[in-house]
C-alpha positions in Angstrom: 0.0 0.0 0.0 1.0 3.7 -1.1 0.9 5.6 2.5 0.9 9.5 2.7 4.4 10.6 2.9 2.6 13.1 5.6 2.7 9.9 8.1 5.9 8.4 6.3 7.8 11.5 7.4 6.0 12.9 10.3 8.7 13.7 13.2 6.0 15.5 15.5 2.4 14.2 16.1 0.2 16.7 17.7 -2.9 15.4 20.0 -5.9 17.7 19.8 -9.0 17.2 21.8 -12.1 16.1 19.4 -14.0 17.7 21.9 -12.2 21.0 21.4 -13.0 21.7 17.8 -12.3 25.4 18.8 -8.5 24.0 19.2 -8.0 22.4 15.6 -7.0 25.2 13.5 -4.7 26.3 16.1 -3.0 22.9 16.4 -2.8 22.9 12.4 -1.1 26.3 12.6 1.5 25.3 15.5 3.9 23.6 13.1 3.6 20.3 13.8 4.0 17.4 10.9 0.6 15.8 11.6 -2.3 16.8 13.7 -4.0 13.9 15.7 -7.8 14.7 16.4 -8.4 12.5 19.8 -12.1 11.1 19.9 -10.5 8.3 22.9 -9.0 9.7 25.6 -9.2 13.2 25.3 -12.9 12.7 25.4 -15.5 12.2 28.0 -18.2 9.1 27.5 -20.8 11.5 27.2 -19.1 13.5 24.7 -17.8 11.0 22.1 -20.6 11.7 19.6 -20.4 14.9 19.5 -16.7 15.0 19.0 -16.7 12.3 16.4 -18.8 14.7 14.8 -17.1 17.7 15.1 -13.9 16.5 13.8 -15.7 15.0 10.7 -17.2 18.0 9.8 -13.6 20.1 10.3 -12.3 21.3 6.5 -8.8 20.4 7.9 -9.8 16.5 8.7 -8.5 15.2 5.3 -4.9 16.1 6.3 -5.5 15.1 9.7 -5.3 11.3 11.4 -8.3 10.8 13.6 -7.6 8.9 16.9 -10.5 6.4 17.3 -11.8 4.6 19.9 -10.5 1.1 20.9 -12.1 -1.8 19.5 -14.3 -3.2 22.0 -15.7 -0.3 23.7 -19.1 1.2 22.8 -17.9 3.7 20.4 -15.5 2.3 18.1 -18.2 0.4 15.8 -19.7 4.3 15.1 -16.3 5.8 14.9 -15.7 3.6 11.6 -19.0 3.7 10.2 -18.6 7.8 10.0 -15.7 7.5 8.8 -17.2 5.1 6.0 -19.7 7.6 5.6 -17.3 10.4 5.2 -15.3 8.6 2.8 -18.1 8.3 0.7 -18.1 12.2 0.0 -14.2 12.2 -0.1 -13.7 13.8 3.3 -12.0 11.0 5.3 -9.1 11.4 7.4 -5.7 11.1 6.3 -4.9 8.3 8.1 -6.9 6.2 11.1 -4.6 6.3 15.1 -6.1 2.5 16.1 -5.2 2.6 20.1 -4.7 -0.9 21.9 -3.2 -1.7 18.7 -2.6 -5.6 18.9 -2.5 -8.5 16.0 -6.4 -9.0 16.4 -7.6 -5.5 16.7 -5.8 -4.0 13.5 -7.3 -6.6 11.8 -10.9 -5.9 12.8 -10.6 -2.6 12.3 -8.8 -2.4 8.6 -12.0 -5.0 8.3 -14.4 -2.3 9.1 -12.7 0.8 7.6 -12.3 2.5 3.8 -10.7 0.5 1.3 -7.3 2.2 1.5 -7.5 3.8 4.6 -4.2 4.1 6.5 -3.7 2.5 9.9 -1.3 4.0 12.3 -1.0 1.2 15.1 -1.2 2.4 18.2 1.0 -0.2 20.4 0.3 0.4 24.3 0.1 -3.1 25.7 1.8 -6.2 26.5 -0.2 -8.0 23.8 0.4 -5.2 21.1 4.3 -5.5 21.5 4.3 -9.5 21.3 2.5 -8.9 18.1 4.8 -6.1 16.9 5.9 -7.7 13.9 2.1 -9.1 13.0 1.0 -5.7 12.9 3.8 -4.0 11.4 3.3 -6.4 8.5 -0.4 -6.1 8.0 -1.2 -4.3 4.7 -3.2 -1.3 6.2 -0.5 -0.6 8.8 1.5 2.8 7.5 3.6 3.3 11.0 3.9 2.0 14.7 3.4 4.4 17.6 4.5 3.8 20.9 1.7 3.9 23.6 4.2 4.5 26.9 2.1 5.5 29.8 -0.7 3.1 28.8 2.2 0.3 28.2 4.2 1.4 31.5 0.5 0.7 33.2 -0.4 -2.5 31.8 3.4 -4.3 32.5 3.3 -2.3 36.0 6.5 -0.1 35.6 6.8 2.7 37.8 4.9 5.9 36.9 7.5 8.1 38.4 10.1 7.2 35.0 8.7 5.4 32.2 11.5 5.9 30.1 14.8 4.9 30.6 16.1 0.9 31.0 12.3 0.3 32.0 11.0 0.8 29.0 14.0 -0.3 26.5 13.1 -3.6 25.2 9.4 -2.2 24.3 11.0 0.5 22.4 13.8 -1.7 20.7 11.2 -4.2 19.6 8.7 -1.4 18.2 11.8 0.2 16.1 13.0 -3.8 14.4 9.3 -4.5 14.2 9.2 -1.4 11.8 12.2 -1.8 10.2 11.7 -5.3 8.9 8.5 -4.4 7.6 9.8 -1.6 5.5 8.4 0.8 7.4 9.3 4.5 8.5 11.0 4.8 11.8 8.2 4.5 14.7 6.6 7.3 16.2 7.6 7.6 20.3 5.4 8.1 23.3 4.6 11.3 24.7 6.9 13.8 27.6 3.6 13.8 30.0 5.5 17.5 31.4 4.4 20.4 29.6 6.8 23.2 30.8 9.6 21.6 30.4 11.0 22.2 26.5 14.5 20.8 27.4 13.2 17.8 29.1 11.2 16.9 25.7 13.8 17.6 23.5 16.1 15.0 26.1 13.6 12.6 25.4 12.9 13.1 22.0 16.7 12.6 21.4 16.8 9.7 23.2 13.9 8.3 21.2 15.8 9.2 18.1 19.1 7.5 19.1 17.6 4.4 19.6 15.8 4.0 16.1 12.9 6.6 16.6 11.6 8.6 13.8 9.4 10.9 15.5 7.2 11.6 18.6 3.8 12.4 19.9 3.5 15.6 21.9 0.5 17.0 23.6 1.4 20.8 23.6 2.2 22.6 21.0 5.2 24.0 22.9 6.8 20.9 22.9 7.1 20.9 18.8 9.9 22.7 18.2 12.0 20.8 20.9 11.1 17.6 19.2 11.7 18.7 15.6 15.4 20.0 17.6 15.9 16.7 18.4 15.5 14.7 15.1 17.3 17.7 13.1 21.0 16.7 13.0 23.2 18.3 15.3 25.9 20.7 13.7 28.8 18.0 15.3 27.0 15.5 13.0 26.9 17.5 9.8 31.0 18.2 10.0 31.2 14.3 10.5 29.6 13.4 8.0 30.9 16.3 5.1 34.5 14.9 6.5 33.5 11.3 5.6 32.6 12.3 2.4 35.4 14.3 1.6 37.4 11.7 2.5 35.7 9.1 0.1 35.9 11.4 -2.3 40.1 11.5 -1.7 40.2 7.6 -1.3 40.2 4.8 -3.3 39.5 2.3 -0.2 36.2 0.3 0.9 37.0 1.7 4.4 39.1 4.2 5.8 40.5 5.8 9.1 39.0 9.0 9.9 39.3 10.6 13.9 40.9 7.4 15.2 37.8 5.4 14.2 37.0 3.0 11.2 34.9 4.3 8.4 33.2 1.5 6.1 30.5 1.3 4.0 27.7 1.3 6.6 29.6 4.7 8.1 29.3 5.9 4.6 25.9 5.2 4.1 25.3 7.1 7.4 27.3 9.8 6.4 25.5 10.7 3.0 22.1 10.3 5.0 22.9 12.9 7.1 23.6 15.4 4.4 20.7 14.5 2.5 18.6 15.4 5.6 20.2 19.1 5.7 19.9 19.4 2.0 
């Protein structure tokens, strides 16, 4: 399947209440690569409908993913039959957040939605990351998200720092899962702090030096910060014009640059970096 290169590349995903539709424009305006309309837990029970239909009806919904509910609950069934309805007319989301992502839900819900439609599987349990690599290589599946406080919760890690060694093999499974399905880096879980910009970009850079290629963030303060942290850093792009000046000078299949061994995978990295400076 063809995904959006709007998902493919996105390095920040912004949450948006569906229940705040006076919030949407402003989150499409606050730079971020995608907006992510929340109609699960952004919203109260006795809100859902009204949300769902509010972020329908939103011009800006057709370059926007729309979070759904779970499957299971009471509102996922009518989440996807709108958004059958919508697609109808040609006003369907870009791409479909599934939450409690696991083998057997992204299969009932790619059942249920559009021809076509994108998933973006959103992993959060114990079940969703022993099924990583099932649901990376469903057909509908266009990126894996990590789900951290929910997944922190259901393997009873410590709320106080979800992040570090705790949290490792969940992230290093999510980032192979992705990568032997062909697909773009995975998306990491949210900075839960809001007014701390160094402390997301901290994480963010974590995420990105173990195989991350983006992360959700809940503010728009924390976009920047993010987008900071996937940007190569100025040390980075002197490495890698020196490696490529140097295989430019040499005639070898690897070389000694710094004290250190350059080789074809070093080169590879190298010429990566420059393309994603221009």
């Amino acid at each position: 399947m063809n995904h959006p290169d709007a998902i493919r590349a996105a390095r920040s995903m912004l949450f948006v209440p569906g229940s705040r539709p006076d919030r949407y424009d402003k989150a499409a305006a606050a730079g971020a690569d995608t907006v992510v309309v929340d109609l699960e837990d952004a919203v109260a029970a006795d809100a859902k409908a009204e949300a769902r239909l509010a972020a329908l009806a939103w011009p800006g919904i057709g370059g926007a993913v729309l979070r759904v509910n779970s499957v299971g609950t009471a509102w996922h069934a009518d989440d996807v039959e709108s958004i059958r309805a919508r697609a109808v007319s040609g006003d369907a989301p870009l791409a479909v957040m599934l939450p409690k992502a696991d083998a057997a839900t992204v299969a009932e819900a790619a059942d249920g939605l559009p021809d076509g439609m994108v998933l973006i599987a959103l992993i959060e349990s114990a079940r969703g990351i022993r099924d990583a690599d099932t649901v990376a290589d469903h057909p509908s599946v266009g990126r894996l998200v990590f789900g951290s406080v929910d997944y922190a919760l259901d393997v009873s890690v410590s709320p106080r720092s979800p992040g570090e060694d705790e949290l490792l093999f969940a992230r290093s499974t999510l980032v192979n899962a992705s990568r032997a399905a062909a697909l773009p880096a995975p998306v990491d879980g949210v900075t839960v702090g809001l007014d701390d910009p160094d402390a997301v970009e901290r994480d963010a850079r974590r995420g990105r030096d173990l195989g991350f290629g983006g992360k959700l963030c809940l503010h728009p303060r924390q976009v920047s910060p993010i987008h900071r942290a996937f940007a190569p850093t100025d040390a980075d792009v002197d490495w890698a014009r020196r490696v490529v000046a140097a295989v430019e000078r040499s005639d070898e299949g690897a070389f000694r640059l710094d004290g250190e061994v350059v080789d074809a995978p070093r080169m590879a990295q190298a010429r990566h970096i420059l393309a994603l400076v221009g």
